[in-house]
N, CA, C and O of each residue as an XYZ file, in Angstrom:
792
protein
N       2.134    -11.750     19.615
C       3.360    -11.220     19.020
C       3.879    -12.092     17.884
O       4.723    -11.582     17.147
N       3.469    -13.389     17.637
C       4.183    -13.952     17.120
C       3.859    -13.393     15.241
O       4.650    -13.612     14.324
N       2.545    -12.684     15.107
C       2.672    -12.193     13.703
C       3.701    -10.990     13.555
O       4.414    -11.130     12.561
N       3.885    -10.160     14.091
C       4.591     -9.132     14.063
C       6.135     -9.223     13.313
O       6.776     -8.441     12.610
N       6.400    -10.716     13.890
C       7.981    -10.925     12.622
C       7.685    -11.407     11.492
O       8.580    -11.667     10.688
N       6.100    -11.667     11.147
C       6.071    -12.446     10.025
C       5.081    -11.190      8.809
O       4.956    -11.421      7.607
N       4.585    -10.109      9.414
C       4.407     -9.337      8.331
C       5.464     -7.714      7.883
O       6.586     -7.387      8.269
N       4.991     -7.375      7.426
C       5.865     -5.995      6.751
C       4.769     -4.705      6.224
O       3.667     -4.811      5.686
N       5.266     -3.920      6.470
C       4.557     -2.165      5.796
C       5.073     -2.383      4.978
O       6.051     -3.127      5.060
N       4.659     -1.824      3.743
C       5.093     -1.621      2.265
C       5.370      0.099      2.211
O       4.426      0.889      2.244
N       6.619      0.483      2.135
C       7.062      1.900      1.943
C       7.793      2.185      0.903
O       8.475      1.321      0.353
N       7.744      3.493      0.478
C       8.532      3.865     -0.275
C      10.253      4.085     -0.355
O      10.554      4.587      0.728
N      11.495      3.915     -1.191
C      12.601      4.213     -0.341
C      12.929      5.366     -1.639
O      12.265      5.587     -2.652
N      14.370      6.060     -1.112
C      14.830      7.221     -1.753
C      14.334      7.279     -3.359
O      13.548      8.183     -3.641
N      14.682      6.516     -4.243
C      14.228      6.428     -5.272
C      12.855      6.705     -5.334
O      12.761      7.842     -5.795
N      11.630      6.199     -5.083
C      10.488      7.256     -5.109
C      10.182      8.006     -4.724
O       9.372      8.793     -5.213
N      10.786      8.081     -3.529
C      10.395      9.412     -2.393
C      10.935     10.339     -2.879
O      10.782     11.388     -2.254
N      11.829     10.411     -4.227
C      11.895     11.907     -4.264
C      11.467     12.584     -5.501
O      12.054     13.213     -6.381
N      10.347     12.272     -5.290
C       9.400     12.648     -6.240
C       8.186     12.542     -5.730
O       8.042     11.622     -4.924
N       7.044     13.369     -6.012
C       5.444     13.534     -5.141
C       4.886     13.123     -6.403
O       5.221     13.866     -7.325
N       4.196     12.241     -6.699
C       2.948     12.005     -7.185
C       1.499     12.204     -7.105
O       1.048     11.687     -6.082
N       0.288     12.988     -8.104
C      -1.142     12.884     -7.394
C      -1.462     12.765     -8.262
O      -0.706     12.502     -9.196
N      -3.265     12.952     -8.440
C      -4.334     12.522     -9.204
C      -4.001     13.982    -10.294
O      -3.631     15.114     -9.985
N      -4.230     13.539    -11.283
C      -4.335     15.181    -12.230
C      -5.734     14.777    -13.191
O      -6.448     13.775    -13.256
N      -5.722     15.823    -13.740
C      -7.268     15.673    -14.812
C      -7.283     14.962    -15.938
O      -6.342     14.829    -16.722
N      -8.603     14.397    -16.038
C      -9.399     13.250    -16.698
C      -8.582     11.966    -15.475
O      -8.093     10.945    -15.958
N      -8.546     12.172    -14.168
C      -8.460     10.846    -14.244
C      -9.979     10.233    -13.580
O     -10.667     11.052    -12.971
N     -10.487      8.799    -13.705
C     -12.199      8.531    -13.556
C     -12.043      8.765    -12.073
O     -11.105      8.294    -11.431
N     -13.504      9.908    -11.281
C     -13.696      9.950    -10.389
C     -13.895      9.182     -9.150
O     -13.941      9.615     -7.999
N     -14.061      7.342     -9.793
C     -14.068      6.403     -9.121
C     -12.943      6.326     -8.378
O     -13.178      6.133     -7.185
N     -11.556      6.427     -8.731
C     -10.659      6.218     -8.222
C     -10.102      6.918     -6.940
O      -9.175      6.453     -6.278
N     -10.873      8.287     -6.603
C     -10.772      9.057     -5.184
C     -11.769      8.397     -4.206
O     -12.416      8.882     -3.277
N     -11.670      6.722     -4.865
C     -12.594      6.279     -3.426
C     -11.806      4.937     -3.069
O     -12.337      3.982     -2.501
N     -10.483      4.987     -3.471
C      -9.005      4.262     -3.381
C      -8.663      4.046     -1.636
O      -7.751      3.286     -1.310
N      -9.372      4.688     -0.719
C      -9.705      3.941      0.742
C     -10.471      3.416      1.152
O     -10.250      2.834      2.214
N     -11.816      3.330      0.528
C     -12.894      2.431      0.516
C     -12.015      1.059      1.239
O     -10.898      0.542      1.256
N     -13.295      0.918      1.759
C     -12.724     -0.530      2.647
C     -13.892     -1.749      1.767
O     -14.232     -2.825      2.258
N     -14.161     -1.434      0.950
C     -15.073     -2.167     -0.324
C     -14.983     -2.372     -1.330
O     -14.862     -1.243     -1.804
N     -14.944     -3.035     -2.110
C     -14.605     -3.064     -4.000
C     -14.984     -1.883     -4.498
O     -16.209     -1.766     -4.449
N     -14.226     -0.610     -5.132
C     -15.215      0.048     -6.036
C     -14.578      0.262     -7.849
O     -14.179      1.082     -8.676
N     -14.915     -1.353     -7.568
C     -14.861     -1.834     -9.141
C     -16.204     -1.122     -9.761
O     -15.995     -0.588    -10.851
N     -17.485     -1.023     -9.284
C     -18.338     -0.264    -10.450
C     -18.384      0.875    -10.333
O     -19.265      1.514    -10.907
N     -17.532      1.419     -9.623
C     -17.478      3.156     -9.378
C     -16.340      3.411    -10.772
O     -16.233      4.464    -11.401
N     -15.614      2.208    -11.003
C     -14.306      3.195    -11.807
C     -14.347      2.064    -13.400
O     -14.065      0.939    -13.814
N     -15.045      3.672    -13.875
C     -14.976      3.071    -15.419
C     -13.791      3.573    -16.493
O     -13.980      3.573    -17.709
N     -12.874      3.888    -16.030
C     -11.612      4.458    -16.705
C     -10.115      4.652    -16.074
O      -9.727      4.434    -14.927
N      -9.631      4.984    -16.856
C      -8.160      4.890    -16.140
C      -7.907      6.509    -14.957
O      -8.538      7.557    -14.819
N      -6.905      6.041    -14.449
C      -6.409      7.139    -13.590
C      -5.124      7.765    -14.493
O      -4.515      7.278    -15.446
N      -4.973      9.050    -13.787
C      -4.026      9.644    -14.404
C      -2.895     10.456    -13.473
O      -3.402     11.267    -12.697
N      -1.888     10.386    -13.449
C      -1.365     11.072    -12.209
C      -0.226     11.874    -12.752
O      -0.159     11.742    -13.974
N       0.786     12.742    -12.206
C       1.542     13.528    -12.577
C       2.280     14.267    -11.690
O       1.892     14.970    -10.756
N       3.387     14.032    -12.083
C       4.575     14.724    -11.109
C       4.471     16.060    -10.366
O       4.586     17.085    -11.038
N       4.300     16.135     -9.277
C       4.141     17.399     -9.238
C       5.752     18.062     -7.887
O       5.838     19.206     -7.440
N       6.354     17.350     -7.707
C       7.462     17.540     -7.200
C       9.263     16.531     -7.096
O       9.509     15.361     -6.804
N       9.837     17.280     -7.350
C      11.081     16.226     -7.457
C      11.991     17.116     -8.660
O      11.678     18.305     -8.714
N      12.931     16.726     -9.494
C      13.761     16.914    -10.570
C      13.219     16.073    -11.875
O      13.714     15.159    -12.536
N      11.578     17.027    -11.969
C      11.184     16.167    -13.394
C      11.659     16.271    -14.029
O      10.736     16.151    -14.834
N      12.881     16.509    -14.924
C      13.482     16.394    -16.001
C      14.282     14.578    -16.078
O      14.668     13.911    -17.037
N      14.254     14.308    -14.609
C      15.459     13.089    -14.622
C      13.896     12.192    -14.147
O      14.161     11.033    -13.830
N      12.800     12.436    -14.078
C      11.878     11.366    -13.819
C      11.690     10.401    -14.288
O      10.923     10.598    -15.231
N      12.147      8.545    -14.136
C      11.651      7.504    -14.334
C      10.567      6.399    -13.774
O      11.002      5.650    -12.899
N       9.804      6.299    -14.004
C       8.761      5.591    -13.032
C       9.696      4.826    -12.356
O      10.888      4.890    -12.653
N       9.181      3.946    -11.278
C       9.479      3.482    -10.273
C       8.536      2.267    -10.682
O       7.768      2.272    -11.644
N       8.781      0.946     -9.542
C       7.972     -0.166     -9.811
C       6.568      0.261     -8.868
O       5.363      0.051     -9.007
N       7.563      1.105     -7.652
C       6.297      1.567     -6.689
C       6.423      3.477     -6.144
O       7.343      4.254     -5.888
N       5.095      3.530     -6.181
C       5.033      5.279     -5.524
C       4.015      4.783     -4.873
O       3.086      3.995     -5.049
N       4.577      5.660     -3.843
C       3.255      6.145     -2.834
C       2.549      7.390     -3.023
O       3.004      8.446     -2.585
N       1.533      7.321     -3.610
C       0.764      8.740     -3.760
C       0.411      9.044     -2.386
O       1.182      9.352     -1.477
N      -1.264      8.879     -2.338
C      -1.808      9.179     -1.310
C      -2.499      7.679     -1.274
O      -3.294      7.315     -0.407
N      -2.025      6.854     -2.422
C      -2.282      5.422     -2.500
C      -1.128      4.815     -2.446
O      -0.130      5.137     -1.801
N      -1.366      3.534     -3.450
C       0.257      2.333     -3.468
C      -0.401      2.396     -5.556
O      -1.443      2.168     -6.170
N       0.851      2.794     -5.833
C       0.342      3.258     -7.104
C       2.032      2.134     -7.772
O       3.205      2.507     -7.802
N       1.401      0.690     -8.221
C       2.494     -0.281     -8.808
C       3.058     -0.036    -10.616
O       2.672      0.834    -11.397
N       3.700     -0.740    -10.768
C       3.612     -1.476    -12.033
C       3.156     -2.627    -12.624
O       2.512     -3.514    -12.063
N       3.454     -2.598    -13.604
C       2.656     -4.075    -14.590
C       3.583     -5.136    -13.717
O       3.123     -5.984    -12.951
N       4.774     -4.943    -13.953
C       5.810     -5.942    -13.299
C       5.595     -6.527    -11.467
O       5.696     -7.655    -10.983
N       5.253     -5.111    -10.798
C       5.072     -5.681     -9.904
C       3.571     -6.486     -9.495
O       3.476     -7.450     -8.736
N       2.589     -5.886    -10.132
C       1.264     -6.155    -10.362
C       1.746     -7.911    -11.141
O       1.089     -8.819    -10.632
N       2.143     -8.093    -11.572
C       2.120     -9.978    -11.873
C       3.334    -10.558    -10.811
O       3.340    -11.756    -10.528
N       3.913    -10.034    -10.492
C       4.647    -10.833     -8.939
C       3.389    -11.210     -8.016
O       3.290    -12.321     -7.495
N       2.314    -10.058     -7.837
C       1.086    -10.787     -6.950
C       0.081    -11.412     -7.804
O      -0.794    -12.051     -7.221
N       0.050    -11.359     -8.829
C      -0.844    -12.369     -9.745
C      -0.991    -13.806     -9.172
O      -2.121    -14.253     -8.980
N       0.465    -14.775     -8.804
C      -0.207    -16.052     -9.034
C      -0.633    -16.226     -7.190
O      -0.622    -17.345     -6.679
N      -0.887    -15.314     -6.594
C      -1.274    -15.373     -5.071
C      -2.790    -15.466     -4.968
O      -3.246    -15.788     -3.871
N      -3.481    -15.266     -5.798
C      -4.568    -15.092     -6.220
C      -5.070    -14.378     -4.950
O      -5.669    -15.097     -4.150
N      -4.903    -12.919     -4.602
C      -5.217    -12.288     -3.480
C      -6.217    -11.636     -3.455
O      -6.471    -10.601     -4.071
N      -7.139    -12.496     -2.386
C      -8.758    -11.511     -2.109
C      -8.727    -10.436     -1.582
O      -8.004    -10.174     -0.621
N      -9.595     -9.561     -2.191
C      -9.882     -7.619     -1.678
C      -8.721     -6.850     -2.439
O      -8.430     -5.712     -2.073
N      -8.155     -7.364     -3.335
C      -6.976     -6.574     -3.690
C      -7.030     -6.199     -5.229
O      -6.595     -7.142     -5.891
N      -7.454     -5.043     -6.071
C      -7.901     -4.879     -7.392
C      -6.794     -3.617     -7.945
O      -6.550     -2.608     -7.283
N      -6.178     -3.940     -9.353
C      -5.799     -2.940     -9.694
C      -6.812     -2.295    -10.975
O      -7.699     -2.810    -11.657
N      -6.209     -0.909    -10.930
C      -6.634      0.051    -11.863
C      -5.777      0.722    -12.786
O      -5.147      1.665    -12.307
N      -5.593      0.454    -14.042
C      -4.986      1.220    -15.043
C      -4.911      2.568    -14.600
O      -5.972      3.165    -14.414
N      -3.433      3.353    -14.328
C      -3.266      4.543    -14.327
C      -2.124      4.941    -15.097
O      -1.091      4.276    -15.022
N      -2.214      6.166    -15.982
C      -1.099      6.510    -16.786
C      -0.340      7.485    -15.492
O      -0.970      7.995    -14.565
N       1.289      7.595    -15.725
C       2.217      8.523    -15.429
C       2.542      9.092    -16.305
O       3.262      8.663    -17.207
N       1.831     10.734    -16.165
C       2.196     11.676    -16.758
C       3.268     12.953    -16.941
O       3.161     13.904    -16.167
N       4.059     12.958    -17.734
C       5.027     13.982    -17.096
C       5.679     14.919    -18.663
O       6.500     14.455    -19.454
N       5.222     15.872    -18.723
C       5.296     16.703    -19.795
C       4.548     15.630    -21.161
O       3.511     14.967    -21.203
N       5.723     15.891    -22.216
C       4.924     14.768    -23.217
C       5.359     13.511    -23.012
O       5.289     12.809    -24.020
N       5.891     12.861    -21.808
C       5.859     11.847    -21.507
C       4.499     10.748    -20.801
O       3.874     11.064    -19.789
N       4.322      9.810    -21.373
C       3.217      9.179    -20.714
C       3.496      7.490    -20.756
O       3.543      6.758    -21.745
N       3.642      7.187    -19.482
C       4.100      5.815    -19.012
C       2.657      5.053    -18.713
O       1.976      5.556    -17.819
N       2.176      3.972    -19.335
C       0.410      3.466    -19.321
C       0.512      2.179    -18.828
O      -0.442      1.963    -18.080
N       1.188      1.314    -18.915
C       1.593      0.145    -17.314
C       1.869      0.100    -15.941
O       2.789     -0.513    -15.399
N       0.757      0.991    -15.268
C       0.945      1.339    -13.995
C      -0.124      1.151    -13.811
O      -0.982      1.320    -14.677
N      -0.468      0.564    -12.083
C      -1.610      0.760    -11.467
C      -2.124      0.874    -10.410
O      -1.588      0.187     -9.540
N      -3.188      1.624    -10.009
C      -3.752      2.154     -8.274
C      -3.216      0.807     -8.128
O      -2.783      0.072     -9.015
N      -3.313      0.589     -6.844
C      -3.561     -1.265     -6.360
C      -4.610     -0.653     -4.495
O      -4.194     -0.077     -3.491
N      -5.870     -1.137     -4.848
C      -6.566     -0.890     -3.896
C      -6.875     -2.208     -3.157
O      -7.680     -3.020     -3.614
N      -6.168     -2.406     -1.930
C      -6.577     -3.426     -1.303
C      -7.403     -2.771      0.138
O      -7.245     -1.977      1.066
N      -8.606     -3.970     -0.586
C      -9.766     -3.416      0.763
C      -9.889     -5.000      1.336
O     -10.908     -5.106      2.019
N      -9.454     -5.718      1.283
C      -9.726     -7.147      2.551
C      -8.816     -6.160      3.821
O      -7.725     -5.664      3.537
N      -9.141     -6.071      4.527
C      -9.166     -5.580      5.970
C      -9.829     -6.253      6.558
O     -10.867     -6.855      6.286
N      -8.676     -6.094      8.206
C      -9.003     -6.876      9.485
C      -8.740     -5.978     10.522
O      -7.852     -5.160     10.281
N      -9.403     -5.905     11.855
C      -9.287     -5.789     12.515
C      -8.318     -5.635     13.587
O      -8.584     -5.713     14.786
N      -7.621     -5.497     13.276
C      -6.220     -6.519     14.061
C      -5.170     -6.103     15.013
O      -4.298     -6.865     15.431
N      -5.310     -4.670     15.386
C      -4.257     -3.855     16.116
C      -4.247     -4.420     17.549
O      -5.257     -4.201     18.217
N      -3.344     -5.047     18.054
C      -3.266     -5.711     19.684
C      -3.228     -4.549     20.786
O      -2.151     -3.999     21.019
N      -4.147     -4.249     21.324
C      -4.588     -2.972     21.748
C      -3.973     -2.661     23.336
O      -4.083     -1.569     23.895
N      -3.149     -4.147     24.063
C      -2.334     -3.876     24.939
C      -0.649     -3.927     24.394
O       0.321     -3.326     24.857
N      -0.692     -4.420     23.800
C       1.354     -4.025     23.094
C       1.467     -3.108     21.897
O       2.581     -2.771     21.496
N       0.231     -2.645     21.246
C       0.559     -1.495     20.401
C       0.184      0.002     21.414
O      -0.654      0.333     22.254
N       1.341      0.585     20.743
C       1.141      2.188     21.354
C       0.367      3.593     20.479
O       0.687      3.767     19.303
N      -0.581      4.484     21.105
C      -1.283      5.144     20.478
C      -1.334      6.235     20.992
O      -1.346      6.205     22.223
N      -1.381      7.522     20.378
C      -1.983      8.671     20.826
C      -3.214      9.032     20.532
O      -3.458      9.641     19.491
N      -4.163      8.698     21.428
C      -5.573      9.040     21.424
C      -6.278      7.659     22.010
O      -5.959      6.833     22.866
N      -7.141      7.792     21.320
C      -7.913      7.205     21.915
C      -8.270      5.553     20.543
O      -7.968      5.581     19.350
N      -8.978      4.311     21.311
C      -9.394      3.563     20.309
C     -10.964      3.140     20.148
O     -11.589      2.191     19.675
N     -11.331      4.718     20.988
C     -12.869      4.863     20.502
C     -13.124      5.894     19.121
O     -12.502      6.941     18.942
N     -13.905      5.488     18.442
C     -14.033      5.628     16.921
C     -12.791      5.786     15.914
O     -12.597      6.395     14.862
N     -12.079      4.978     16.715
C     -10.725      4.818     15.896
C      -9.611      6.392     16.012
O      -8.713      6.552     15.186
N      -9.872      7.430     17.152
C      -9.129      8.702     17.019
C      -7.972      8.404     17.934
O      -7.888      8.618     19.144
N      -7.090      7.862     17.102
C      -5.426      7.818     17.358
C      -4.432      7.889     16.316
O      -4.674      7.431     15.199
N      -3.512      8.341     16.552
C      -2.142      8.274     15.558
C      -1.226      6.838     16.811
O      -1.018      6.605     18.002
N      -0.944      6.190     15.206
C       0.022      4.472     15.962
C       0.964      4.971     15.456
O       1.189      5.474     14.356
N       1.860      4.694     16.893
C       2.748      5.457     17.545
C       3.911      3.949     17.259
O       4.975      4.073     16.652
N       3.267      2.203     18.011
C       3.981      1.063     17.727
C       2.596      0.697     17.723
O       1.573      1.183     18.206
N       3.046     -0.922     16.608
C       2.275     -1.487     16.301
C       2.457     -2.919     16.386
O       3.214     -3.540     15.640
N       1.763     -3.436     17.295
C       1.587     -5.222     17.608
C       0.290     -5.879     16.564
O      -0.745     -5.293     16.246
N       0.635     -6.983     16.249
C      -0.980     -7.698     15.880
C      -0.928     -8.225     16.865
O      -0.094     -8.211     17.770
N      -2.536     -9.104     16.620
C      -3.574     -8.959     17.380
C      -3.348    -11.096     17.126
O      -3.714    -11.710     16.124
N      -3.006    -11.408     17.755
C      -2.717    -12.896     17.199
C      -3.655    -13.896     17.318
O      -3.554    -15.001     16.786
N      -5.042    -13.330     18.369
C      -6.336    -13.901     18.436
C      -7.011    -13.199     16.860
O      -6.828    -14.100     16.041
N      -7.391    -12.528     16.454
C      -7.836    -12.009     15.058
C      -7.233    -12.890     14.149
O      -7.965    -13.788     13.734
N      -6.180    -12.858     13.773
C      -5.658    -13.122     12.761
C      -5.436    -15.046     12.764
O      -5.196    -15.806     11.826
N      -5.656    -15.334     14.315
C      -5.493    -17.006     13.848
C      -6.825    -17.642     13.199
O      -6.879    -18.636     12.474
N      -7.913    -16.804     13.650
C      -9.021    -17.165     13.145
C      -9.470    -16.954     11.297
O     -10.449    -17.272     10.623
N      -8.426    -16.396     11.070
C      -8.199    -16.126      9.498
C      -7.283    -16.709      8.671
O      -6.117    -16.338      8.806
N      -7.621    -17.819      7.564
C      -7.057    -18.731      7.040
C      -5.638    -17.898      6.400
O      -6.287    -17.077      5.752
N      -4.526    -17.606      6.181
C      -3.595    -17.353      5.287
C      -3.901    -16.945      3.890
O      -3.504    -15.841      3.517
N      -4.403    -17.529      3.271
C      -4.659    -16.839      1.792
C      -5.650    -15.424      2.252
O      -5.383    -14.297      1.836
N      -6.412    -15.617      2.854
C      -7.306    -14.581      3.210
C      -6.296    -13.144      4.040
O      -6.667    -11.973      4.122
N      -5.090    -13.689      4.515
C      -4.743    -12.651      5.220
C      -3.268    -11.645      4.881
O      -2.711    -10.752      5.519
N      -2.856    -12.644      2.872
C      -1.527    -12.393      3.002
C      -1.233    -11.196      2.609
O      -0.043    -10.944      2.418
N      -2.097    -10.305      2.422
C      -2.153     -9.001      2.127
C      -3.517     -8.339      2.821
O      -4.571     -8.893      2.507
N      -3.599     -7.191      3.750
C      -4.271     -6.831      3.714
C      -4.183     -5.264      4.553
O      -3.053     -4.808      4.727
N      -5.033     -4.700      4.912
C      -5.226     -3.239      5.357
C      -5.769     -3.139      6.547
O      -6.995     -3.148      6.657
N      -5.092     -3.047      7.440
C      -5.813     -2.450      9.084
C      -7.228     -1.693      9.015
O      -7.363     -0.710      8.287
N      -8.296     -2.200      9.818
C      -9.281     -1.767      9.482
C      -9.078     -0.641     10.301
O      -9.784      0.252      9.831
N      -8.223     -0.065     11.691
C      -8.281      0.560     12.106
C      -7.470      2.047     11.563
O      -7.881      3.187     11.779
N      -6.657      1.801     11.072
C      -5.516      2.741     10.271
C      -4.845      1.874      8.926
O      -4.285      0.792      8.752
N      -5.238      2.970      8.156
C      -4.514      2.568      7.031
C      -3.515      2.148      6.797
O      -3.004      2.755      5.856
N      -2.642      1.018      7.356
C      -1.459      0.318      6.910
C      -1.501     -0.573      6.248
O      -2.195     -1.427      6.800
N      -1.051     -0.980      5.089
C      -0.699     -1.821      4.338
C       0.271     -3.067      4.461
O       1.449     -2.955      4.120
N      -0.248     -4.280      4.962
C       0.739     -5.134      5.529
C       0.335     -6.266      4.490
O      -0.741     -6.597      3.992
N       1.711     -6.747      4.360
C       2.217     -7.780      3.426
C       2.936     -8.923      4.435
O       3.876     -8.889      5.229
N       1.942    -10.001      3.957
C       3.114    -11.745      4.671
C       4.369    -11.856      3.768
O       4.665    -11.640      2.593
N       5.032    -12.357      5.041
C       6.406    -12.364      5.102
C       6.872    -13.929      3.314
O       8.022    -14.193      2.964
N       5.788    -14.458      2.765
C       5.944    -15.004      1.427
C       5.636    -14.282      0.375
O       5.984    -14.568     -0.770
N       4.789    -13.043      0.783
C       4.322    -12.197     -0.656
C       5.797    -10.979     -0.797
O       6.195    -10.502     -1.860
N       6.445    -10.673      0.733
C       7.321     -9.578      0.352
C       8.496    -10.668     -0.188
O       8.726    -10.280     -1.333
N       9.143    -11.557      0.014
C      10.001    -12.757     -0.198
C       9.716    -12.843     -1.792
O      10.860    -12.776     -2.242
N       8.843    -12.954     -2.899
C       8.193    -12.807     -3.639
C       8.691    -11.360     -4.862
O       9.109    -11.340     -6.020
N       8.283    -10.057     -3.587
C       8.238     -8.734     -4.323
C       9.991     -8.710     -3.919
O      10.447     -7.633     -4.303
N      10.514     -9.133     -3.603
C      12.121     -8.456     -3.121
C      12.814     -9.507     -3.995
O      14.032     -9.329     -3.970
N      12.440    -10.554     -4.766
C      13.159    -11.712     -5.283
C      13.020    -10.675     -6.744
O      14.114    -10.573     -7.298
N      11.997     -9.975     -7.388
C      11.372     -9.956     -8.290
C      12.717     -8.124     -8.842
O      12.751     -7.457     -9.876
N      13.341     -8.044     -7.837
C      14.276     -6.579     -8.151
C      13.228     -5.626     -8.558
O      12.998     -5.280     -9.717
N      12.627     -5.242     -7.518
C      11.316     -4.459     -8.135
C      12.185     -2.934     -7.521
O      13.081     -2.945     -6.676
N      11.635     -1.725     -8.203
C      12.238     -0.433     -8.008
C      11.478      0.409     -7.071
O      10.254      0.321     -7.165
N      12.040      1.341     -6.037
C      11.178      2.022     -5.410
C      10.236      1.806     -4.732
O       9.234      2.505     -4.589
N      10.567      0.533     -4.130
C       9.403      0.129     -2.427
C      11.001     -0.499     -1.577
O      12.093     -0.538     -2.145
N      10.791     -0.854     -0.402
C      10.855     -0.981      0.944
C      10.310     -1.610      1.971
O       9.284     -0.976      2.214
N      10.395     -2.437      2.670
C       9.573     -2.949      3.521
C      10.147     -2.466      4.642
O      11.296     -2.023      4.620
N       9.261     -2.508      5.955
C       9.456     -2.950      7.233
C       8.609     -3.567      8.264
O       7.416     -3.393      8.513
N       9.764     -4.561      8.977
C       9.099     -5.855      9.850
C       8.164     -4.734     10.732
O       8.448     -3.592     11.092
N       6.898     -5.566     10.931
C       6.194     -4.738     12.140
C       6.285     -4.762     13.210
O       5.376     -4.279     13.886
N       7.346     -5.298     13.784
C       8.054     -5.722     14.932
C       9.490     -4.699     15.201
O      10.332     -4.765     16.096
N       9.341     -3.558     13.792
C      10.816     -3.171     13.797
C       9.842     -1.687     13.366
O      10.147     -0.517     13.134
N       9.257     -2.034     13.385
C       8.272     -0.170     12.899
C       7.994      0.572     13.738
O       7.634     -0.116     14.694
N       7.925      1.817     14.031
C       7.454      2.673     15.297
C       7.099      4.348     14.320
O       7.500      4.297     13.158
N       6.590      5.357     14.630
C       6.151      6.259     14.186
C       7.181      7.110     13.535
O       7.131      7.785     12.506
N       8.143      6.901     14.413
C       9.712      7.480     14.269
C      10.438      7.295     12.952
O      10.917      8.218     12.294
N      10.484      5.606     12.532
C      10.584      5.118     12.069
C      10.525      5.427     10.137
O      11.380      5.110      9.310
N       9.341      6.060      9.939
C       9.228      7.026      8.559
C       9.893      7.583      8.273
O       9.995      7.814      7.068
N      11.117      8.382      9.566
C      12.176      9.499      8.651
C      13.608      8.716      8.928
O      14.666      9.315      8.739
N      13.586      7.587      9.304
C      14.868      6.917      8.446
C      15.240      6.893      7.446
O      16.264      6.261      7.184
């Protein structure tokens, strides 16, 4: 238990959420492989492109963060994690498109260093944790996994079991100092399934 107060989910709050973001055309096909649990730096030879497709686009301003169906940053927040020098974690030039508007300092941010790490007697699940078929319901780490993993290696990374995005409690300290727009955190000690429609 004792990681659970020290990392955070990275979410979206009102300010992005009310607006849907996705992939629109010409953006490089590399980039629909943005869950890869692997680099696919030679899959993506071009930028992404994305575009409003719900909200009050007339009043649309980017955000520092959207949640597509990825974690889609800015330039600004993209150099808050610069001097962390963080392994498995690559961005990709994507424009925000929105009528003849086009915003070009934005980017996927695909982090594939993933661990293992869900504590499989204090986290709660529906299903099963054979071939990974559950929806996490609460979520504990795993504090044998993760001691065996040095800190730089772990201060960002992605549940190998479910896609969550967890940030150490010095990288969000970092992104929340930096007045970044349109993200959110929460402690994973304070998260539960429920928890999303706060």
């Amino acid at each position: 238990m004792k990681y659970d107060s020290q990392y955070y989910i990275l979410r979206e709050n009102h300010e992005s959420g009310a607006y849907m973001l996705g992939h629109t055309e010409g953006t490089d096909e590399g980039l629909f492989s943005l869950m890869s649990l692997r680099s696919i730096s030679r899959r993506v030879l071009g930028p992404g492109n994305v575009k409003v497709y719900d909200g009050n686009i007339s009043k649309f301003f980017p955000c520092d963060y959207h949640e597509t169906a990825e974690q889609l940053v800015s330039e600004k927040f993209r150099q808050v994690l610069a001097p962390f020098n963080l392994p498995g974690v690559d961005f990709y030039q994507t424009n925000i498109v929105n009528g003849d508007k086009i915003w070009s300092e934005h980017y996927y941010m695909h982090i594939w260093n993933h661990h293992k790490a869900i504590h499989h007697g204090r986290s709660k699940i529906d299903g099963t944790y054979v071939d990974d078929d559950f929806t996490l319901e609460v979520l504990s780490l795993d504090e044998n996994v993760l001691d065996k993993i040095s800190l730089e290696k772990r201060l960002v990374f992605t549940l190998e079991e479910k896609p969550k995005f967890l940030f150490h409690e010095t990288v969000v300290q970092a992104l929340r100092e930096a007045n970044l727009t349109g993200l959110s955190f929460q402690r994973v000690d304070e998260w539960s399934i429920g928890s999303a429609f706060e």
